[in-house]
C-alpha atoms as an extended CHARMM CRD file, in Angstrom:
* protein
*
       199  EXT
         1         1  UNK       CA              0.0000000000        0.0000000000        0.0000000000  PROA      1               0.0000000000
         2         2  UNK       CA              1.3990000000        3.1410000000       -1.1660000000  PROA      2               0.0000000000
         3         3  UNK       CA             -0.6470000000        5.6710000000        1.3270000000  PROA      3               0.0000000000
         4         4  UNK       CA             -1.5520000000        6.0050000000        5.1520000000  PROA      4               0.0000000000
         5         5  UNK       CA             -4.3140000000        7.5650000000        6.8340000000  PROA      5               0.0000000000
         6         6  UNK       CA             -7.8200000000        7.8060000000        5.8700000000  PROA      6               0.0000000000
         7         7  UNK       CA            -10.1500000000        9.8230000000        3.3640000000  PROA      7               0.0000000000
         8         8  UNK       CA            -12.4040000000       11.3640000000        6.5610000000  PROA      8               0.0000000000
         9         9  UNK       CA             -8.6570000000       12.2910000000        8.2740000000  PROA      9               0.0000000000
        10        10  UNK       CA             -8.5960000000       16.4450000000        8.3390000000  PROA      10              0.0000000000
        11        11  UNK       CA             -4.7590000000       16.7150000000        7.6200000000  PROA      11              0.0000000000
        12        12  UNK       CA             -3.5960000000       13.2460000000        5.0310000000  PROA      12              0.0000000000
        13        13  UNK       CA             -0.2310000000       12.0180000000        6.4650000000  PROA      13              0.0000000000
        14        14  UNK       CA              1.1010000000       10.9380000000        3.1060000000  PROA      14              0.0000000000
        15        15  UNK       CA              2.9090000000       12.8590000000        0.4340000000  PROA      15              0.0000000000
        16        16  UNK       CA              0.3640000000       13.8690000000       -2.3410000000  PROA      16              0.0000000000
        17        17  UNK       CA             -0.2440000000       11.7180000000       -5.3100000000  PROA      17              0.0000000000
        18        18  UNK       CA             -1.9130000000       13.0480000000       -8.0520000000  PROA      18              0.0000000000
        19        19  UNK       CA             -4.4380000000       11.0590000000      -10.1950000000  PROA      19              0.0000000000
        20        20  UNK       CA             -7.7870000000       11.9770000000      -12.5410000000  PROA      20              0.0000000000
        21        21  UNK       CA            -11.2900000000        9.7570000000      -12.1320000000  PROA      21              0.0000000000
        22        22  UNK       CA            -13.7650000000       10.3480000000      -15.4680000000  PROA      22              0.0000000000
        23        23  UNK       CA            -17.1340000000       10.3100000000      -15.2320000000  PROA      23              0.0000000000
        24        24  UNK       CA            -19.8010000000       10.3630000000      -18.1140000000  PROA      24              0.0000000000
        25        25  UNK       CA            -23.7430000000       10.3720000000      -17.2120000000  PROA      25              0.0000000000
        26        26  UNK       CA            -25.8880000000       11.4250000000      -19.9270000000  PROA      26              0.0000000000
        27        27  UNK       CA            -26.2440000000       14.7680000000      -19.5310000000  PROA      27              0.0000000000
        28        28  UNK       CA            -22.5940000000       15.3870000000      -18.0550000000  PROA      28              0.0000000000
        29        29  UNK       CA            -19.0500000000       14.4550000000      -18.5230000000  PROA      29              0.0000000000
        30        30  UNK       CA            -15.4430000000       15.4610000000      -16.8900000000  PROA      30              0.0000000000
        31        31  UNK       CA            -12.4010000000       14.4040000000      -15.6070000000  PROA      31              0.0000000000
        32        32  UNK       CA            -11.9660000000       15.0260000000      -12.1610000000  PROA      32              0.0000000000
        33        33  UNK       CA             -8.1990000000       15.5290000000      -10.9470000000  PROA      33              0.0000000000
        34        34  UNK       CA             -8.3300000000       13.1500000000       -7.3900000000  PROA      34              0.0000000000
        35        35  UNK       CA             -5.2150000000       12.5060000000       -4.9060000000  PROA      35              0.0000000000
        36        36  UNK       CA             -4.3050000000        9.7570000000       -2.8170000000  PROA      36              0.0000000000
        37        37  UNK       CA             -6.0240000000        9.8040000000        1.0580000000  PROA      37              0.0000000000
        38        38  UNK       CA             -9.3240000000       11.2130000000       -0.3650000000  PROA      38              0.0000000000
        39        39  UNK       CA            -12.5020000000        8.9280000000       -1.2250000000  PROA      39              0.0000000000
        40        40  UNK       CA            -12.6400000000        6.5800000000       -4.3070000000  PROA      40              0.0000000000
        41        41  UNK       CA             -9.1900000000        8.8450000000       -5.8970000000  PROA      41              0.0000000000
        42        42  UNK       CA             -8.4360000000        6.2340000000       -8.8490000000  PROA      42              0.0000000000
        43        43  UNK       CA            -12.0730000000        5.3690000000       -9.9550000000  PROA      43              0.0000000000
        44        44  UNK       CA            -15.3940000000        6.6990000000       -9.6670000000  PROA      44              0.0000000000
        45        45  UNK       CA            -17.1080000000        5.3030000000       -6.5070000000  PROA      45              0.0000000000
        46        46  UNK       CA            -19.8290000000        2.8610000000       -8.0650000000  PROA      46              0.0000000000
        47        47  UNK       CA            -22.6910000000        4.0660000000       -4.9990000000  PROA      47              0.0000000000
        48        48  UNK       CA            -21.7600000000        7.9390000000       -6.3450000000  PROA      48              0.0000000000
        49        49  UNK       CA            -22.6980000000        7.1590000000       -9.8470000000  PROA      49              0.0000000000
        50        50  UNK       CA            -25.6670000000        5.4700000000       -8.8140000000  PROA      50              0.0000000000
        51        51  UNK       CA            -26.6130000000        8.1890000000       -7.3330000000  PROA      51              0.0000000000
        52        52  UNK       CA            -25.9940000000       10.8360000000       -9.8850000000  PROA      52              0.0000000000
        53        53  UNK       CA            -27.7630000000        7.8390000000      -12.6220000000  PROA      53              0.0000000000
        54        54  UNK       CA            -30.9770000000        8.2400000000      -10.3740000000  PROA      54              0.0000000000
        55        55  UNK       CA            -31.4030000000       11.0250000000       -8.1340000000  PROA      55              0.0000000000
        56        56  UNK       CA            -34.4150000000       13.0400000000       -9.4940000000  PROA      56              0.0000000000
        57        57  UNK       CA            -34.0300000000       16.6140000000      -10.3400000000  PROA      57              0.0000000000
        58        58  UNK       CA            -36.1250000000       19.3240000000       -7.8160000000  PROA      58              0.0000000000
        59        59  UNK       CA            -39.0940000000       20.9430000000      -10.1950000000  PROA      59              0.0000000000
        60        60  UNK       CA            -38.3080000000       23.8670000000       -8.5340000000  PROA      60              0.0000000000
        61        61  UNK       CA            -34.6030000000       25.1020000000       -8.4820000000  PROA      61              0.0000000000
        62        62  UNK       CA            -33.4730000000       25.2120000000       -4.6310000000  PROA      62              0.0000000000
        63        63  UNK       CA            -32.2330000000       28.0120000000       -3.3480000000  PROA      63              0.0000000000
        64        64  UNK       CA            -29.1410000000       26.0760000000       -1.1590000000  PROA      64              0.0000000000
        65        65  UNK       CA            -28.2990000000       22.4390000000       -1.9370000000  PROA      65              0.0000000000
        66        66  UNK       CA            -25.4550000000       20.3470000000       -0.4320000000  PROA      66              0.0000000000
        67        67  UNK       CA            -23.2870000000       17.9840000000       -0.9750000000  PROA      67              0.0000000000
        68        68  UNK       CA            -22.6000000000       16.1210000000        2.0220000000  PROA      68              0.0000000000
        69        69  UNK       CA            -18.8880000000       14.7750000000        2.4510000000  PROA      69              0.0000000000
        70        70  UNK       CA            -17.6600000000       15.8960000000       -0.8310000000  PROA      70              0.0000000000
        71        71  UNK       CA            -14.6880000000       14.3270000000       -1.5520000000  PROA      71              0.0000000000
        72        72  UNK       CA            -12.8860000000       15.8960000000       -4.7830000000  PROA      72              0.0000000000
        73        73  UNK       CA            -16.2530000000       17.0540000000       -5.8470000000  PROA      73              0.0000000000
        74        74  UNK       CA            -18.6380000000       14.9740000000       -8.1160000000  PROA      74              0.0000000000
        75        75  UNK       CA            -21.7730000000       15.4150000000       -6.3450000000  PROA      75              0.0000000000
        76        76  UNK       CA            -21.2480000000       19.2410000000       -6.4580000000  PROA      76              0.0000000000
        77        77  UNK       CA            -19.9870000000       19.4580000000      -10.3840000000  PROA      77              0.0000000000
        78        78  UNK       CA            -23.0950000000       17.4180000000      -11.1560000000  PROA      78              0.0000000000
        79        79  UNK       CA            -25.5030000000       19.4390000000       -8.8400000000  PROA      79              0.0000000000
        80        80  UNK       CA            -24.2290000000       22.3980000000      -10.1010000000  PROA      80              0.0000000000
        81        81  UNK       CA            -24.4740000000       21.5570000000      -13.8420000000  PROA      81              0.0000000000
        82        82  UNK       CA            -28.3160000000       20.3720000000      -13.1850000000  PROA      82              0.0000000000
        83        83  UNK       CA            -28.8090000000       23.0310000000      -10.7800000000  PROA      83              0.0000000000
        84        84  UNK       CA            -27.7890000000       26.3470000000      -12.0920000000  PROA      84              0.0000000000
        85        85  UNK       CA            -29.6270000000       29.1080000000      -10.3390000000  PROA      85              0.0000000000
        86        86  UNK       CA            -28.4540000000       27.1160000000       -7.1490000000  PROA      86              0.0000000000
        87        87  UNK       CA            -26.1870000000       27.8180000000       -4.6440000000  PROA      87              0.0000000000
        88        88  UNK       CA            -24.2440000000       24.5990000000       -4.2370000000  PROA      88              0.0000000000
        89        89  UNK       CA            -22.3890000000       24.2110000000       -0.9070000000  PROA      89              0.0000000000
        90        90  UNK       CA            -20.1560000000       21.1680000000       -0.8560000000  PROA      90              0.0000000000
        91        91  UNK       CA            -18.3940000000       19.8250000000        2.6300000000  PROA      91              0.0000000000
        92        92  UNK       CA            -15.6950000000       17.8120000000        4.1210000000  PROA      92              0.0000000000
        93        93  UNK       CA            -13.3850000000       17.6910000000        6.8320000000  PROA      93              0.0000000000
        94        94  UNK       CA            -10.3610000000       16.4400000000        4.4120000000  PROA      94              0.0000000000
        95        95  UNK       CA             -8.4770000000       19.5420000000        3.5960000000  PROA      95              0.0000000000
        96        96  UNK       CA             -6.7710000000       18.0580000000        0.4200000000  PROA      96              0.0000000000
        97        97  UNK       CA            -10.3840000000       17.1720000000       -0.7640000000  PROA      97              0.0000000000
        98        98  UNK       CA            -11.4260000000       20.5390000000       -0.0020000000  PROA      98              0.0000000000
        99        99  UNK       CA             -9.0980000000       22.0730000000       -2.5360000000  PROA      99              0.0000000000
       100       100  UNK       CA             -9.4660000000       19.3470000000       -5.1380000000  PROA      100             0.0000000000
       101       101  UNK       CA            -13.2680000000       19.9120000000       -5.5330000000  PROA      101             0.0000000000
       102       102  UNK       CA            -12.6500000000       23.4750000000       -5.2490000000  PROA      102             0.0000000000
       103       103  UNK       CA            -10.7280000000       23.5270000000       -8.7780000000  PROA      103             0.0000000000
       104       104  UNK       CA            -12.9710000000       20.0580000000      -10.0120000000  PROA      104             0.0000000000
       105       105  UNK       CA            -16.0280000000       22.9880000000       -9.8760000000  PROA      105             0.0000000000
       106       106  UNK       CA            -16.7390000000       25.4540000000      -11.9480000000  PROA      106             0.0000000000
       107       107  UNK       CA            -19.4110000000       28.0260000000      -10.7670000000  PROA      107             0.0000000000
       108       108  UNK       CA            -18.6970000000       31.2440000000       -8.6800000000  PROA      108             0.0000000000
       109       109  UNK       CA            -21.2910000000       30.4630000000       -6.7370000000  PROA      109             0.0000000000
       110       110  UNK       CA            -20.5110000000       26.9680000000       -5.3830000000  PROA      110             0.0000000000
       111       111  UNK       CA            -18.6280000000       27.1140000000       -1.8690000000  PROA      111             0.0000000000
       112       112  UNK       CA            -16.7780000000       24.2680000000       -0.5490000000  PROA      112             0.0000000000
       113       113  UNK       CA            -15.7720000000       24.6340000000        2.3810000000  PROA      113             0.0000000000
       114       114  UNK       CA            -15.4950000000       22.7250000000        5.9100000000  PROA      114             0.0000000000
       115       115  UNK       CA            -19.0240000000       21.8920000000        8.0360000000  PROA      115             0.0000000000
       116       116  UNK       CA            -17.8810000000       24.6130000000       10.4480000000  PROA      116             0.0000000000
       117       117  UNK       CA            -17.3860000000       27.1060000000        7.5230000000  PROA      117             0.0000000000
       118       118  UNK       CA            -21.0470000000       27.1900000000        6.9230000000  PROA      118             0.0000000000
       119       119  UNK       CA            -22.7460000000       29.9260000000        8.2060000000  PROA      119             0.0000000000
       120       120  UNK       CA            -25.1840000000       28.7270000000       11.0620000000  PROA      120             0.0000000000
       121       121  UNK       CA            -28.6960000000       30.4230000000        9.5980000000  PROA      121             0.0000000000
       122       122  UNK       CA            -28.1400000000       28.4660000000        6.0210000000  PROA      122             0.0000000000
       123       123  UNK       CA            -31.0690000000       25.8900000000        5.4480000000  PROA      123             0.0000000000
       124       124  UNK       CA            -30.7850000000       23.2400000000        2.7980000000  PROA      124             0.0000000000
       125       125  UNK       CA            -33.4980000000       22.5360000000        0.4380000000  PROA      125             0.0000000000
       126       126  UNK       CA            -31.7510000000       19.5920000000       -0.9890000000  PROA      126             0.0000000000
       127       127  UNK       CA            -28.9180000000       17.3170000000        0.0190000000  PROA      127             0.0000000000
       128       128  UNK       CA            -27.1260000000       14.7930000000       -2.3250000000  PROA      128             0.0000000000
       129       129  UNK       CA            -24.6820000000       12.6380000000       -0.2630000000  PROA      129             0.0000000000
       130       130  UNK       CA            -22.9820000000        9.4410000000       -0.9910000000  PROA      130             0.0000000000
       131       131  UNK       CA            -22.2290000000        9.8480000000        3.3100000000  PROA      131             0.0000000000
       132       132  UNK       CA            -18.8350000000        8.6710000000        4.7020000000  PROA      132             0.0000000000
       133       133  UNK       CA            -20.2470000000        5.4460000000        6.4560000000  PROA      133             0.0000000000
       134       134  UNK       CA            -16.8400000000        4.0250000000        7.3990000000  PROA      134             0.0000000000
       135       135  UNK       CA            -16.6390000000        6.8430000000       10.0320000000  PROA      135             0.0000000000
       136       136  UNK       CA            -18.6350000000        4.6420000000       12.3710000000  PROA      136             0.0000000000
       137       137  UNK       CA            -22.2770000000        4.3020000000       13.3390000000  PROA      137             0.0000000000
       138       138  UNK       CA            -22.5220000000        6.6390000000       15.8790000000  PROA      138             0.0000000000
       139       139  UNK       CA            -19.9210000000        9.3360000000       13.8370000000  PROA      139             0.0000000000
       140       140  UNK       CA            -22.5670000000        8.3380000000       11.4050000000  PROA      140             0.0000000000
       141       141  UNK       CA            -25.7070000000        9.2040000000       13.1550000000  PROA      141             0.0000000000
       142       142  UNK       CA            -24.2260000000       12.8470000000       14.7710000000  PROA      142             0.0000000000
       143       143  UNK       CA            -23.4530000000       13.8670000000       10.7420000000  PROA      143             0.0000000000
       144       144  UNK       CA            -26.6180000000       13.0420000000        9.7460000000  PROA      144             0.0000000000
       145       145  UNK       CA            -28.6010000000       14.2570000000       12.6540000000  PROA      145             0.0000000000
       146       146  UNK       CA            -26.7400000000       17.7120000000       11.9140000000  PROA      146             0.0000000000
       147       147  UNK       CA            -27.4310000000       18.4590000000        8.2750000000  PROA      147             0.0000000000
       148       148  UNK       CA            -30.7650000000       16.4790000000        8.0720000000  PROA      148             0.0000000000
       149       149  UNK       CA            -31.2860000000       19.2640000000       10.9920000000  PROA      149             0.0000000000
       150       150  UNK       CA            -30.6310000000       21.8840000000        8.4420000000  PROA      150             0.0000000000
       151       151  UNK       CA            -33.2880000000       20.7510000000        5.4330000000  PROA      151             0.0000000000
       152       152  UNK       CA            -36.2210000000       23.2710000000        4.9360000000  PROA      152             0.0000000000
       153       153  UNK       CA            -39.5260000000       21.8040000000        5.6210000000  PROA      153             0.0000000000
       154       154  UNK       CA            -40.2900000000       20.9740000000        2.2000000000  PROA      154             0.0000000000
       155       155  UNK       CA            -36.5420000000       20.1340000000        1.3050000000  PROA      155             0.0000000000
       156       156  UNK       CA            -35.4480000000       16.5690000000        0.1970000000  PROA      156             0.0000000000
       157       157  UNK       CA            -32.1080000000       14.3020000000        0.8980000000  PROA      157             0.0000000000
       158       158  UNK       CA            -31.2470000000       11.4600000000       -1.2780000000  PROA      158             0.0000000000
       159       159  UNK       CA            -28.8090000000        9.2460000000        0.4430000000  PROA      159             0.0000000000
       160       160  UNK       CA            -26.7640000000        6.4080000000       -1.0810000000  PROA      160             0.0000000000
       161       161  UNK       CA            -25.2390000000        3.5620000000        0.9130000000  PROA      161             0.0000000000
       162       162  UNK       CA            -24.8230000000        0.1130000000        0.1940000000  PROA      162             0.0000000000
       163       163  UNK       CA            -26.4180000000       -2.5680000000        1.6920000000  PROA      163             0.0000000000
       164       164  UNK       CA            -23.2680000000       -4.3940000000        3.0350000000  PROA      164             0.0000000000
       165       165  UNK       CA            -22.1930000000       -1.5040000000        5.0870000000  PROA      165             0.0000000000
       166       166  UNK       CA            -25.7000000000       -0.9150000000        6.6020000000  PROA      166             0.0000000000
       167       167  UNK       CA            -27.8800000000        0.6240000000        4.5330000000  PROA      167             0.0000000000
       168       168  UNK       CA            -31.3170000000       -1.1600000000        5.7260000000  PROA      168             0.0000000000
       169       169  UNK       CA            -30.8830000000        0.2970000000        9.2820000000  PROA      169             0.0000000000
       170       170  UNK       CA            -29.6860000000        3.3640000000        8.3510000000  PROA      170             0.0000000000
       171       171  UNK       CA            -33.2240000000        3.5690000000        6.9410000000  PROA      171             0.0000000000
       172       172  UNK       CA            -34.8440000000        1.7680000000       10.0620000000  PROA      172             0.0000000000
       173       173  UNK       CA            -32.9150000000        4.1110000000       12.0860000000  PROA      173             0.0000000000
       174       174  UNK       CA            -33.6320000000        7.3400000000        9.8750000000  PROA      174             0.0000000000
       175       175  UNK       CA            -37.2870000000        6.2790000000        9.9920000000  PROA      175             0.0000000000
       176       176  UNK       CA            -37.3450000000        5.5770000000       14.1170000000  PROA      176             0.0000000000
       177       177  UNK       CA            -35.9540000000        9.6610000000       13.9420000000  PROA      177             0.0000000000
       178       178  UNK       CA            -39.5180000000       10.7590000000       12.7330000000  PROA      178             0.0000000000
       179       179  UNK       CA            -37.7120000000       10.8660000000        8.7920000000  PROA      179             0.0000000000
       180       180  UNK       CA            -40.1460000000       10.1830000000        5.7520000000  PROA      180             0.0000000000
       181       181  UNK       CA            -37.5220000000        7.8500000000        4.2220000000  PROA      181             0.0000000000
       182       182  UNK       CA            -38.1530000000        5.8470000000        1.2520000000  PROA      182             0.0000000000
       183       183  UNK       CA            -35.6730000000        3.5430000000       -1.0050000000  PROA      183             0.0000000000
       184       184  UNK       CA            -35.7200000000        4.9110000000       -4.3070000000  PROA      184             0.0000000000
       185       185  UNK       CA            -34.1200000000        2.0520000000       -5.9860000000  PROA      185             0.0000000000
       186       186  UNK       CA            -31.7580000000       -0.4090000000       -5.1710000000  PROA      186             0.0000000000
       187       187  UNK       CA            -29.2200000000       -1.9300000000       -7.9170000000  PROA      187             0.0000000000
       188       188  UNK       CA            -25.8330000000       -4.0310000000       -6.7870000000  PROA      188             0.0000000000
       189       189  UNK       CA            -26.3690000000       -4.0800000000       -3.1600000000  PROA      189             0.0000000000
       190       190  UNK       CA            -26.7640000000        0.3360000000       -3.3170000000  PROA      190             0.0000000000
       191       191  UNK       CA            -30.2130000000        1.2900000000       -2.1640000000  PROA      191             0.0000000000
       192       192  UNK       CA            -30.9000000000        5.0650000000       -3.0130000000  PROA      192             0.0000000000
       193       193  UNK       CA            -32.9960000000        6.4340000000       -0.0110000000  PROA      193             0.0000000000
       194       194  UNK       CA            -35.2270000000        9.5350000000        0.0030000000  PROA      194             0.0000000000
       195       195  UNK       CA            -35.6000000000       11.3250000000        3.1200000000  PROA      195             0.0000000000
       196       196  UNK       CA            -37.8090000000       14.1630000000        3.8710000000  PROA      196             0.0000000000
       197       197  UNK       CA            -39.8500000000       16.0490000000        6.9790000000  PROA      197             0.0000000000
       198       198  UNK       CA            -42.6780000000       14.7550000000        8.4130000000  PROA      198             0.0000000000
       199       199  UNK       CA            -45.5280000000       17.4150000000        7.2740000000  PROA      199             0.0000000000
């Protein structure tokens, strides 16, 4: 193994290796520049193009949309490509991923940033996020609890986790939290969940 330390540590130990990751939906292509110690760096994480394959697009443009442990910036290229009135916020604790999706994004008015960057009165009226699961159930939980916190009433997150690392209680668990959550489609294991208030 040519790298130490994890894609959800804040500082990567490791000297930087630099790679590129393609990705071609449909409606969008680009190749992403990636480096070691940040998620899915040499190929396109399968769960994150399921996603992106089959996350419906809002009728009405949100106003803020996230996406939620960002990596080197997919989720937020895409949402801001589909989305362009938008103001797309993407996150992450991984400094090198930070500034990877920061030049892997192209609109002035996408911010990507740290969680504690984000001002506290921003709401979300949608949330893409392929969430870090390997940080732990209960790491898992607090993240979620936080920015699910932060979804306008009407607002909608799409979730994608597999099924191997836990995606049927995630939903069981999402659900017992008073979420509307319902599995979108599932495809190799990957269940797409859709999670919105109670109204």
């Amino acid at each position: 193994m040519e790298t130490h330390g994890h894609y959800f540590d804040q500082e990567p130990a490791s000297n930087e290796l630099e790679g590129s990751v393609e990705l071609s939906l449909p409606d969008f292509s680009a190749t992403f520049v990636t480096a070691n110690n940040v998620f899915s760096w040499k190929k396109m994480d399968s769960g994150t193009k399921f996603l992106l394959l089959n996350v419906p697009t809002p009728g009405t443009p949100p106003r803020n949309a996230l996406d939620l442990g960002c990596g080197y910036g997919p989720i937020a290229a895409v949402m801001e490509h589909r989305l362009p009135d938008t103001k797309v916020w993407g996150i992450d604790v991984n400094r090198r991923a930070i500034e990877l999706a920061k030049s892997n994004t192209q609109n002035d008015k996408t911010v990507i940033c740290t969680p504690d960057e984000v001002p506290k009165d921003v709401m979300f009226d949608l949330i893409w996020s392929n969430p870090p699961i390997r940080i732990g159930k209960k790491n898992l939980k607090n993240l979620l609890n936080i920015w699910l916190g932060r979804l306008n009433v009407s607002g909608s997150a799409y979730l994608v986790i597999n099924k191997n690392l836990g995606a049927d209680s995630v939903q069981k668990w999402l659900e017992n939290e008073s979420w509307v959550t319902n599995r979108l489609k599932s495809l190799k294991g990957y269940r797409l969940l859709e999670v919105k208030h109670h109204v």
